[in-house]
C-alpha positions as a Markdown table, in Angstrom:
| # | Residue | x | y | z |
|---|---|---|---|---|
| 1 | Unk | -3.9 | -26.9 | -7.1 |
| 2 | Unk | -2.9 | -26.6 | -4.0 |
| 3 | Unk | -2.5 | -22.5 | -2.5 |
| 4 | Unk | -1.1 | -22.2 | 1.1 |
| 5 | Unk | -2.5 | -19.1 | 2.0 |
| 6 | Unk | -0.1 | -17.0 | 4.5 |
| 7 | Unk | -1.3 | -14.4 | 6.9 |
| 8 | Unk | 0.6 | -12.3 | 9.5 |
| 9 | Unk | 0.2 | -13.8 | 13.3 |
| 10 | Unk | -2.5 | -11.4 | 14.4 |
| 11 | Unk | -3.8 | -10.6 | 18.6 |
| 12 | Unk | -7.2 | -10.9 | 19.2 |
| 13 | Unk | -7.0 | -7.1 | 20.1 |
| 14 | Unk | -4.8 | -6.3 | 17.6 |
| 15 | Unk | -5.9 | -3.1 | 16.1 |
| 16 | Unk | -8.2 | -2.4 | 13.1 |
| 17 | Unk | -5.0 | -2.3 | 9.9 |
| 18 | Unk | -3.8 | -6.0 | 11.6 |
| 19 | Unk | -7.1 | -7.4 | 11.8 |
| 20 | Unk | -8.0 | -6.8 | 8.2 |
| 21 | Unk | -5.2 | -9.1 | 7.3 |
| 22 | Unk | -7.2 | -11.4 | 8.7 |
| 23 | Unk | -10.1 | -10.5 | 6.5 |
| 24 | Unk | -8.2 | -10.3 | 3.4 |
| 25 | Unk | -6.9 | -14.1 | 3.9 |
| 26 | Unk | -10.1 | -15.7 | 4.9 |
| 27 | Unk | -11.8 | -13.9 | 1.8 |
| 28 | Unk | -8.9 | -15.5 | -0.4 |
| 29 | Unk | -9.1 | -18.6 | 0.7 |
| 30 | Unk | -12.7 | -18.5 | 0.0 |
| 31 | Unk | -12.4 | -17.0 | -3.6 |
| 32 | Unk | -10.1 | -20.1 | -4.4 |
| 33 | Unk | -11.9 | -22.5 | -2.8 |
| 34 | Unk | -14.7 | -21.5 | -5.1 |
| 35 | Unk | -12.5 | -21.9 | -8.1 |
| 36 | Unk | -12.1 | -25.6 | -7.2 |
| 37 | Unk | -8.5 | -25.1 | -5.5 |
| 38 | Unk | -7.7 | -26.6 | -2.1 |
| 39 | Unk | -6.5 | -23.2 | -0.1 |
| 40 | Unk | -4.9 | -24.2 | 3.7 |
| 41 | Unk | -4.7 | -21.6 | 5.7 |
| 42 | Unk | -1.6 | -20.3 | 8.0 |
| 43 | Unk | 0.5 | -17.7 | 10.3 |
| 44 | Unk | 3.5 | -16.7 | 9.5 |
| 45 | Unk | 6.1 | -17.4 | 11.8 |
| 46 | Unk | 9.5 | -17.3 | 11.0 |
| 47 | Unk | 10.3 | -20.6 | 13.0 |
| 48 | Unk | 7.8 | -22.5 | 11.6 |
| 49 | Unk | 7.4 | -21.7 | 8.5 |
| 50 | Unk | 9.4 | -24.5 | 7.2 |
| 51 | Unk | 7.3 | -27.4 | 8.8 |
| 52 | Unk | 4.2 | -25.4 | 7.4 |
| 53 | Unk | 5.6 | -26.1 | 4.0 |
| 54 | Unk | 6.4 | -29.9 | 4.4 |
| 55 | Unk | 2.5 | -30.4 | 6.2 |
| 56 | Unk | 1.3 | -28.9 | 3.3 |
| 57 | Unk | 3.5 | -29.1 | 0.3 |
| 58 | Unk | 1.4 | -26.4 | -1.9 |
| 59 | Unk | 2.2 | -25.8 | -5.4 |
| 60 | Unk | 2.8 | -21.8 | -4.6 |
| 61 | Unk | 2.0 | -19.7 | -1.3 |
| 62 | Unk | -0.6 | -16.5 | -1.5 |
| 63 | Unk | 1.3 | -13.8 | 0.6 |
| 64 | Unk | -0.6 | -11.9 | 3.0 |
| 65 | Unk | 2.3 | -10.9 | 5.6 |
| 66 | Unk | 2.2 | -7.1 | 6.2 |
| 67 | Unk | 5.0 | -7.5 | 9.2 |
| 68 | Unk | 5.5 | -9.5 | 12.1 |
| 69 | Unk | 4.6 | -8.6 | 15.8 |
| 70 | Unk | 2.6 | -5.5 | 14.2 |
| 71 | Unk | 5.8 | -4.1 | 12.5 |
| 72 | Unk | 5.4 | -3.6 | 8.7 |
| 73 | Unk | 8.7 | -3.2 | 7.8 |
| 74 | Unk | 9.5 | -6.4 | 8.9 |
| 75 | Unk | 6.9 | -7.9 | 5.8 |
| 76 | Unk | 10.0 | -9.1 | 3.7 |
| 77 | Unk | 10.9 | -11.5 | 5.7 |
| 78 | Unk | 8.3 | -14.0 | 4.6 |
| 79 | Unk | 9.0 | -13.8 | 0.9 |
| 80 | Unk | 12.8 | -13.5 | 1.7 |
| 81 | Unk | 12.6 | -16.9 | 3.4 |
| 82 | Unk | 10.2 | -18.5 | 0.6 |
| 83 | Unk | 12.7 | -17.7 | -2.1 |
| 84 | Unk | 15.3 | -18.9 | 0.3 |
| 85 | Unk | 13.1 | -22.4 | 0.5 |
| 86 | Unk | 12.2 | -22.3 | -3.4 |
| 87 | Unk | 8.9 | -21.7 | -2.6 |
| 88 | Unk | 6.8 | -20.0 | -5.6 |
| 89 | Unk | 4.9 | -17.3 | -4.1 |
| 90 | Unk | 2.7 | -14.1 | -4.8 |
| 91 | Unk | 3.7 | -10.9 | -4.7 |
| 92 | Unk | 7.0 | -8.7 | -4.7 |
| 93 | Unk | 9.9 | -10.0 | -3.8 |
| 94 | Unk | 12.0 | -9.4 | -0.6 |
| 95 | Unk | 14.1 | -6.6 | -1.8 |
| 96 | Unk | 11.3 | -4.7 | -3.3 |
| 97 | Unk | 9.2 | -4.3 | -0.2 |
| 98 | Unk | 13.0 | -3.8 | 1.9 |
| 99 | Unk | 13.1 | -0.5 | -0.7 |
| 100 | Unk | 9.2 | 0.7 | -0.8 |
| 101 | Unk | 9.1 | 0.3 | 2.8 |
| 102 | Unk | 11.7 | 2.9 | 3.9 |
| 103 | Unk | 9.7 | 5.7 | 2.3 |
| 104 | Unk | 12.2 | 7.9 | 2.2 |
| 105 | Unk | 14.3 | 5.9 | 0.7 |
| 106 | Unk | 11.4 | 5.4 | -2.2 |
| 107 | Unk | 11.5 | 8.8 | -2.6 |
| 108 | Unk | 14.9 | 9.2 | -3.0 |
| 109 | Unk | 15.1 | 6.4 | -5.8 |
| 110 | Unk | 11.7 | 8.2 | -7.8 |
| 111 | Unk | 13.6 | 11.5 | -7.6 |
| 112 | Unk | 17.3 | 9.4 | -9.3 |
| 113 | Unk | 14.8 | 7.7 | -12.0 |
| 114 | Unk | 14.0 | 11.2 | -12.9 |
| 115 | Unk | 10.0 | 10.7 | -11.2 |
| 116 | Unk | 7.9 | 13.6 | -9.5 |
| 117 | Unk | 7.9 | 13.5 | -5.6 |
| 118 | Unk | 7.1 | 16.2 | -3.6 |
| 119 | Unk | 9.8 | 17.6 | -1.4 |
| 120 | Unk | 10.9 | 16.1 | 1.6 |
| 121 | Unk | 13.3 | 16.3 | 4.8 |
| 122 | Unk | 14.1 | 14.0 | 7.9 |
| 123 | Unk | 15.9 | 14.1 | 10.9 |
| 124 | Unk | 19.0 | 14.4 | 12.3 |
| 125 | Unk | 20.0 | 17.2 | 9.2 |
| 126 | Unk | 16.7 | 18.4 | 8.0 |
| 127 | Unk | 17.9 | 19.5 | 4.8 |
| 128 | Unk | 15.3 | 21.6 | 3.1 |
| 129 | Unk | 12.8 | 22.1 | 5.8 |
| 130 | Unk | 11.9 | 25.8 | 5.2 |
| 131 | Unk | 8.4 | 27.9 | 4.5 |
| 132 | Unk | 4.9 | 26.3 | 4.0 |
| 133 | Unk | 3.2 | 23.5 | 5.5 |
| 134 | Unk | 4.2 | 20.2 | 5.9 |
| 135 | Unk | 2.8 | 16.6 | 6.6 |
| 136 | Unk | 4.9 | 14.4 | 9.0 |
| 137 | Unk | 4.9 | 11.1 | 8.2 |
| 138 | Unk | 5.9 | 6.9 | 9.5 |
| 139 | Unk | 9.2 | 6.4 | 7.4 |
| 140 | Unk | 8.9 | 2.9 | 7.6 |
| 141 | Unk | 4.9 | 1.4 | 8.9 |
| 142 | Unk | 1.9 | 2.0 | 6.3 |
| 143 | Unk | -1.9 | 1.8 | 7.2 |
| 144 | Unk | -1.8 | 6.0 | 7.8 |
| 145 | Unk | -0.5 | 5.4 | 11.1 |
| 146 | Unk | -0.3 | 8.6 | 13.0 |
| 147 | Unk | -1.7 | 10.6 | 10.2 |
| 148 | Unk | -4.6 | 13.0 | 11.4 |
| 149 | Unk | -5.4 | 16.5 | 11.1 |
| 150 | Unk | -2.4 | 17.7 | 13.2 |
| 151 | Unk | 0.2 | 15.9 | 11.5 |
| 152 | Unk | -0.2 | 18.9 | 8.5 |
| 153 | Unk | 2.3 | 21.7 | 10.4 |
| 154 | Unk | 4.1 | 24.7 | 9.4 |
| 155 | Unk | 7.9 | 24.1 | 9.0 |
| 156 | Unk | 8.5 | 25.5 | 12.5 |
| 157 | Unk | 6.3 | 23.0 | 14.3 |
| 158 | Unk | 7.8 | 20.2 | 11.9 |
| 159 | Unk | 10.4 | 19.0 | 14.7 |
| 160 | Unk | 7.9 | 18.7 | 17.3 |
| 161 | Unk | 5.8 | 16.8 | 15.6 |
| 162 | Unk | 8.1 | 14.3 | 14.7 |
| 163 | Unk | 8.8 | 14.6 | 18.4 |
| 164 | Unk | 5.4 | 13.8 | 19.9 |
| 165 | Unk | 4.6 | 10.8 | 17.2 |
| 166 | Unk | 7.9 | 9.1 | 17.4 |
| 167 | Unk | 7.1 | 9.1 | 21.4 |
| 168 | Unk | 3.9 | 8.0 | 21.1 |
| 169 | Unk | 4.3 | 5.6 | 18.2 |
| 170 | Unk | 8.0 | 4.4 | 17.9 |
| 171 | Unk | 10.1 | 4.2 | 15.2 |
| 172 | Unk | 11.1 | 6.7 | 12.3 |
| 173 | Unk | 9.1 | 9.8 | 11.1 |
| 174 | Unk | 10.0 | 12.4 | 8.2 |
| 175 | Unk | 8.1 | 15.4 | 6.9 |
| 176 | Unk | 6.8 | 15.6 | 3.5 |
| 177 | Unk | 5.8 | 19.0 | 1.6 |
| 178 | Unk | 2.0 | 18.8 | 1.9 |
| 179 | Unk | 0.5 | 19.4 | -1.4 |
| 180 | Unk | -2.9 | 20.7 | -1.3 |
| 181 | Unk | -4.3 | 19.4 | -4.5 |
| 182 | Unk | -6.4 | 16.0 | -5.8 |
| 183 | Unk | -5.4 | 12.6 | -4.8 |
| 184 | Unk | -5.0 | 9.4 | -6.7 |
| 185 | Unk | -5.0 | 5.8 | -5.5 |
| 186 | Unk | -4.6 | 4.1 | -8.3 |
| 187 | Unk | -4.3 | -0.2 | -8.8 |
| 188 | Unk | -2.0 | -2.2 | -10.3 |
| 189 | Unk | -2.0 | -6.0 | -11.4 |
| 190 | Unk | 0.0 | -8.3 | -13.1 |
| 191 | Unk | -1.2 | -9.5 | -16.6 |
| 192 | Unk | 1.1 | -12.0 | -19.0 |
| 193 | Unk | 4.1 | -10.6 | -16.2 |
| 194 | Unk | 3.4 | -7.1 | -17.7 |
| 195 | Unk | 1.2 | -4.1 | -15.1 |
| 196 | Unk | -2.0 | -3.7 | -16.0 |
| 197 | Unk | -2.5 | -0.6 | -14.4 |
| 198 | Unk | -6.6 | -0.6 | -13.3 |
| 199 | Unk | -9.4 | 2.0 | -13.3 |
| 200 | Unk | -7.9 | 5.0 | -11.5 |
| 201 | Unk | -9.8 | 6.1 | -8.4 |
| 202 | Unk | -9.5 | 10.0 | -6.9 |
| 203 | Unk | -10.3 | 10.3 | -3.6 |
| 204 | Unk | -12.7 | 13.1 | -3.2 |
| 205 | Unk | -13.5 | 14.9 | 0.3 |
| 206 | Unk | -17.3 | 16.1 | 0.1 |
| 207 | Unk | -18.5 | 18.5 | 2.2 |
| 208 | Unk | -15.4 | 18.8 | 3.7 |
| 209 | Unk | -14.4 | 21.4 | 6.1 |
| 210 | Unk | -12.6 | 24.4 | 4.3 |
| 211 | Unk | -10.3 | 24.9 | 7.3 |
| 212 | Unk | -9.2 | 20.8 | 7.9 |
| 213 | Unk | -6.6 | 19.2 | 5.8 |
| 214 | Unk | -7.6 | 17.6 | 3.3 |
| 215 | Unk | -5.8 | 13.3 | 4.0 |
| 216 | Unk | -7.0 | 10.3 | 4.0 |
| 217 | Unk | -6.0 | 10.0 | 7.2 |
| 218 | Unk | -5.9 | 7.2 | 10.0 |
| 219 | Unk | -10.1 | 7.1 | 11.2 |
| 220 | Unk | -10.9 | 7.9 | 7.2 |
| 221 | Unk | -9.4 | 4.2 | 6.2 |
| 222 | Unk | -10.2 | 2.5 | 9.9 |
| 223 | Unk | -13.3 | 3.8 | 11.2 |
| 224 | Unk | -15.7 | 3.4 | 8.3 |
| 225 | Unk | -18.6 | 5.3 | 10.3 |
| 226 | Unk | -16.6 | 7.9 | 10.9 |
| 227 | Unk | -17.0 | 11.3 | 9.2 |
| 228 | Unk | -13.6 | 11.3 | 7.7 |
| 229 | Unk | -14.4 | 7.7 | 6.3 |
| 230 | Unk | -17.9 | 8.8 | 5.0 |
| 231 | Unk | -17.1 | 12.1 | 3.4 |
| 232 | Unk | -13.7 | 10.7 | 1.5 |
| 233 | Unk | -15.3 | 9.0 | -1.4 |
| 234 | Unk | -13.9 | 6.8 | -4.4 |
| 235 | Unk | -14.8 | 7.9 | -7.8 |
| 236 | Unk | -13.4 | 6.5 | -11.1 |
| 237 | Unk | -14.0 | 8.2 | -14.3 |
| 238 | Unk | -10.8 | 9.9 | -15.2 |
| 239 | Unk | -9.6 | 8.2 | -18.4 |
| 240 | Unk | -12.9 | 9.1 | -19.9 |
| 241 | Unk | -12.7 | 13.3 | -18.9 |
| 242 | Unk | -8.9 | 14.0 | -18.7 |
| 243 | Unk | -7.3 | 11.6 | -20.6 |
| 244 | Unk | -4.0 | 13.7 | -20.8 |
| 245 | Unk | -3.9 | 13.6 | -17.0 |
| 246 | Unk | -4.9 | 9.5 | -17.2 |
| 247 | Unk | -1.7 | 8.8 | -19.2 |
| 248 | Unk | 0.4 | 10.4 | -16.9 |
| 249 | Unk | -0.4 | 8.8 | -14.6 |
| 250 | Unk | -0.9 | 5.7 | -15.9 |
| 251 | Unk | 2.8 | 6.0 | -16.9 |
| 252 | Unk | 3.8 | 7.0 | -13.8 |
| 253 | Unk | 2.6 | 3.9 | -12.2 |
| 254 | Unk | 4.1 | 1.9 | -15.1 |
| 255 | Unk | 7.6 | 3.5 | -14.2 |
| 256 | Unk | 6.9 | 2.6 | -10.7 |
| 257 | Unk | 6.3 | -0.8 | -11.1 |
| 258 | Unk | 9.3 | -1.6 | -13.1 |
| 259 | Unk | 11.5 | 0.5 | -11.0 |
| 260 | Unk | 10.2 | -1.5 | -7.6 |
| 261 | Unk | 10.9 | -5.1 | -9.6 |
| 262 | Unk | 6.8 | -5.2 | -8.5 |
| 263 | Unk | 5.6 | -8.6 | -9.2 |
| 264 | Unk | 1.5 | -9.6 | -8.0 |
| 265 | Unk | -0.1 | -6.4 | -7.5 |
| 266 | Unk | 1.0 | -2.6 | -6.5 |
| 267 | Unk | -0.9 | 0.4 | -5.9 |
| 268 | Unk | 0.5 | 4.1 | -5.9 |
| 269 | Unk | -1.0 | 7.1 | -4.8 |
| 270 | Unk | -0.2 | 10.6 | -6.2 |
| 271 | Unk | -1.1 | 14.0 | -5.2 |
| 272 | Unk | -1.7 | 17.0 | -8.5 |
| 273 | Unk | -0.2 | 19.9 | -8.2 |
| 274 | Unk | -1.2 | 23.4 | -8.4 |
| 275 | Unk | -0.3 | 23.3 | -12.1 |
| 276 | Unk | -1.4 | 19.8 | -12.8 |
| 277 | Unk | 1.6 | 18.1 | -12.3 |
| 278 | Unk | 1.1 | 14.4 | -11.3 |
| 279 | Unk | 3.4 | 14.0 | -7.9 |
| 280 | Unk | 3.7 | 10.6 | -6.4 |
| 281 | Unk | 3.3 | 10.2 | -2.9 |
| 282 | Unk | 4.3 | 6.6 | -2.0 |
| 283 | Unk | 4.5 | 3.1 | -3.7 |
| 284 | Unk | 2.5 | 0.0 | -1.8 |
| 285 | Unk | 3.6 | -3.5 | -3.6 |
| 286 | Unk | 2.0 | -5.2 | -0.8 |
| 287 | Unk | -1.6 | -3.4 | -1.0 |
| 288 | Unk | -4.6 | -4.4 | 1.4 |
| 289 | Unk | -6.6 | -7.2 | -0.5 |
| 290 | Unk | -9.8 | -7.3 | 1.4 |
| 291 | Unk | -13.2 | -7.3 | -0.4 |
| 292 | Unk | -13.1 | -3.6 | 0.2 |
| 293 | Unk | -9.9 | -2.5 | -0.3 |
| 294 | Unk | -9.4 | 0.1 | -2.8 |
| 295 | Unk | -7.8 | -2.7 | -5.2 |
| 296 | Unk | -10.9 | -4.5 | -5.4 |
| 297 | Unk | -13.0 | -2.0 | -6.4 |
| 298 | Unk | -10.9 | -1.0 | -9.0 |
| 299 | Unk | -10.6 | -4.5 | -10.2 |
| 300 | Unk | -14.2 | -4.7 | -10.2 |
| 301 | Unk | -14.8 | -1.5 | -12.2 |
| 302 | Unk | -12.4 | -3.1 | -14.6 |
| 303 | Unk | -14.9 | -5.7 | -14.9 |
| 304 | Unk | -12.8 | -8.7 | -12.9 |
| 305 | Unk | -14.5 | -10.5 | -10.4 |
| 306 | Unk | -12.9 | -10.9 | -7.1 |
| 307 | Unk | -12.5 | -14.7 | -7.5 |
| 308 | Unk | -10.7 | -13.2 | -11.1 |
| 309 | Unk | -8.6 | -11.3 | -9.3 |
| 310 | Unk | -7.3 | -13.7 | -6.6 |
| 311 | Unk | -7.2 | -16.8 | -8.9 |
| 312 | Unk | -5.1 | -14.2 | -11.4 |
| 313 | Unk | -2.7 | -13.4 | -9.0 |
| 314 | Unk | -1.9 | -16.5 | -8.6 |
| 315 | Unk | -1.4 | -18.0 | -11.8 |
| 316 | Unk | 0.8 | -15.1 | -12.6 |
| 317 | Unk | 3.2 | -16.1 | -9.6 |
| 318 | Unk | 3.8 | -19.8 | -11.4 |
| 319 | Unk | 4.9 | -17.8 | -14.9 |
């Protein structure tokens, strides 16, 4: 068949997050391409996209836009516009990644569905913003934008904080409680239109510092010969030790992807509590696809190929 792959318009010097777009939709086009399917390749742009459509005419569009001029939360309008056109594509729909991109606003929907989130407060009220420390967060761009060792504060430094990264960054910013504990990224795919929630990865920080925070921070997911991105390492293996914790969070991520209306693939990442307790951090329905993007991997643990994967995705999207 025919697969119009779509990719965010992307600057030569755009920086590292924007390029792997880039990365993620040559590798797709080449992983169909092997499976015998004829796999075009296009930017998104808003005014074309119609005429990109008629040139090509493909039986369903892969979607690989993560925003437009570098602005993440402006990623729904591609599949907005492709439902508009009755355009079959991959992927959650436009209201999903609307929803899961105002992070706040995710965490206010987990915490009505009866879900564990950690605490959380944002400007202008700051309701709750009292004792312990803190991790100031984008409220609407992904990619750990602005996250580094300073963005973990006290409650008292919360408001400058937001300050200085709103100035230097733009847009919105809110502080999360910071939970010191484990951290799960864990895959999901769509089987038979059902999640199929993958092998779940922790992300473990060896040798680490006692003193630094322990995040998966900006340089840890961009700069892969950094420290941070050497010492945070992906290990799988839960199911098999703790299976209690396992189905948590395996349920969890269930929850998530019904309450999201997640269609394609999804990937949320949870922090454990002191006593155990799974807490979930933020839900991604539009995670990085790139041969080594966390999804992979856990696709490939699961025994799936990443030709598998991407011709998968696809055929779910015509169900």
């Amino acid at each position: 068949m025919k697969v119009l792959v779509l990719h965010s318009e992307v600057a030569p010097d755009a920086p590292p997050e924007d390029q792997d777009t880039l990365i993620a939709a040559r590798a797709v086009v080449a992983a169909l391409v092997a499976r015998g399917h004829e796999a075009p390749l296009a930017a998104f742009h808003p005014g074309r996209l119609a005429d990109e459509l008629a040139a090509h005419r493909p039986a369903v569009v892969f979607n690989l836009v993560e925003g437009i001029d570098g602005k993440g939360q402006l990623a729904y309008r591609a599949p907005e516009m492709l439902a508009v056109l009755g355009v079959r594509f991959t992927g959650t729909g436009a209201e999903g990644l609307i929803v899961t991109g105002d992070k706040p606003r995710t965490k206010a929907l987990l915490v009505k569905a009866g879900l564990p989130t950690p605490d959380w407060s944002e400007p202008p009220r700051w309701d709750g913003l009292n004792g312990g420390q803190w991790i100031v967060k984008s409220a609407d761009e992904d990619a750990s934008v602005g996250l580094d060792d300073g963005a973990v504060v006290g409650a008292s430094e919360v408001k400058a904080r937001v300050a200085q990264s709103a100035a230097r960054y733009g847009g919105r910013w809110f502080a999360e409680r910071y939970v010191d504990g484990r951290e799960f990224n864990i895959a999901v795919v769509e089987r038979a239109g059902a999640p199929l929630v993958l092998p779940m990865a922790e992300m473990t920080f060896e040798s680490w510092p006692l003193k630094r925070p322990r995040i998966v921070g900006y340089t840890a997911k961009w700069d892969d010969a950094s420290f941070e991105s050497v010492k945070t390492v992906r290990r799988f293996g839960v199911e098999e030790h703790e299976p209690e914790l396992a189905h948590a969070l395996k349920v969890l991520c269930e929850e998530c992807w019904r309450l999201f209306d997640c269609r394609g693939t999804a990937r949320v990442d949870f922090r454990i509590a002191p006593r155990g307790q799974p807490l979930i951090l933020e839900v991604n329905p539009n995670p990085g696809i790139a041969p080594d993007a966390g999804l992979v991997a856990a696709a490939a643990e699961a025994g799936m190929s990443y030709a598998d994967l991407i011709e998968g995705i696809v055929l779910e999207a015509l169900r």
